[in-house]
N, C-alpha and C positions, 0 to 999 in steps of 0.2 A: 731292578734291584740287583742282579744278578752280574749284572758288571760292574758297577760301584763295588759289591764286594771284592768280587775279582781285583779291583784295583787297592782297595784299602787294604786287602789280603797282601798282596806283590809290595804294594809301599810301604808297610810296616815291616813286614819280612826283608826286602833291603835295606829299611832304613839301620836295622839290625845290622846287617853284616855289615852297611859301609862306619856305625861306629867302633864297633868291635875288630874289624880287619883293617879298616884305613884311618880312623880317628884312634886310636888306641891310644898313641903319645903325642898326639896333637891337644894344644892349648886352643877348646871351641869357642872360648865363652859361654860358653852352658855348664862348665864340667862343676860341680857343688861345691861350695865355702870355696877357696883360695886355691884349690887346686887346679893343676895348669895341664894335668894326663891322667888317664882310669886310675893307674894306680894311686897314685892321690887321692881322687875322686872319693876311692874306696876307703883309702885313711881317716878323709875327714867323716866320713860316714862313721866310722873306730870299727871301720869291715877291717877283715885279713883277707892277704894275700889269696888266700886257698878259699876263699869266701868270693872274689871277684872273679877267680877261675871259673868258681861253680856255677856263680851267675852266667858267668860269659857262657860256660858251656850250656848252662840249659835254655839263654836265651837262644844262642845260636843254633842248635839244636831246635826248639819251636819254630824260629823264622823258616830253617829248612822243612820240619813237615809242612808247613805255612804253602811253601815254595811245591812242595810234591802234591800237599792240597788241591793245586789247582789241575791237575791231570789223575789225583785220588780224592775224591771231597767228602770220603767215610771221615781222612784225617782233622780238616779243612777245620770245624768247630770247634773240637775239642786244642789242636794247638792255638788258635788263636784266642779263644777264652785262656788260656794256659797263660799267654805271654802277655794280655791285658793284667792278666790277675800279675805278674810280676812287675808291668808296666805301674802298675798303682803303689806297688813298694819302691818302685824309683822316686815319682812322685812325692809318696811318704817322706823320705833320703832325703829330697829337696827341702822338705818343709822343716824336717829332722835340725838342719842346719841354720834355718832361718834365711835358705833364699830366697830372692827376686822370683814372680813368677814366671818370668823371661828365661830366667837359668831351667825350670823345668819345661818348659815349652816342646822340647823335643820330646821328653818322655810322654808330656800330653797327647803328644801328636800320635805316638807311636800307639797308646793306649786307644785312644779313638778308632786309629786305623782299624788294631785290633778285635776293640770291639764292635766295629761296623759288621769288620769281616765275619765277627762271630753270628752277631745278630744276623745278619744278610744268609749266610748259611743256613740257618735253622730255618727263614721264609725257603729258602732253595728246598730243602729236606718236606717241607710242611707239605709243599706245594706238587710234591712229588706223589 
């Protein structure tokens, strides 16, 4: 169980940076209603600007304790229950809109990751 988290842990936490740092103004096909880059993304949500920073920032922010988790794993649960739980208001954003469940897919993913890693933690923690 212990490396599955580790992995779900590391895959959700990059899945993070690589939308946020390398998908940002890329048109994924996932991005919500008609939008073709975050910023959009966030319009069609009727997010602001300063609303899509804050996310970015506090995802990216989780993913990296996510990331320090795995050499501190006091962090290790509580970011990645953190970033599930924001993972699930993406999800939401999806459904907000009336997409496909193909366009939320990634967030599922990430969510799942998240919450593996979370759960996978606490047996780590128990087990201790």
């Amino acid at each position: 169980m212990k490396t599955i988290g580790h992995l779900a842990q590391a895959g959700a936490a990059l899945w993070i940076y690589n939308v946020w740092f390398h998908r940002f103004d890329k048109d994924t096909g996932y991005r919500g209603g008609n939008a073709t880059n975050m910023r959009e993304e966030f319009e069609e949500y009727g997010l602001s600007e300063t609303t899509m920073y804050t996310v970015g920032a506090i995802k990216v922010g989780l993913a990296s304790l996510m990331l320090v988790g795995l050499f501190v794993p006091k962090v290790a649960r509580p970011a990645s229950a953190s970033l599930a739980a924001m993972m699930l208001g993406a999800v939401g954003m999806h459904a907000k809109v009336g997409d496909p469940v193909k366009r939320a897919l990634p967030a599922l993913s990430v969510l799942t990751g998240a919450a593996v890693a979370a759960v996978a933690d606490g047996t780590r923690s128990a087990a201790r």
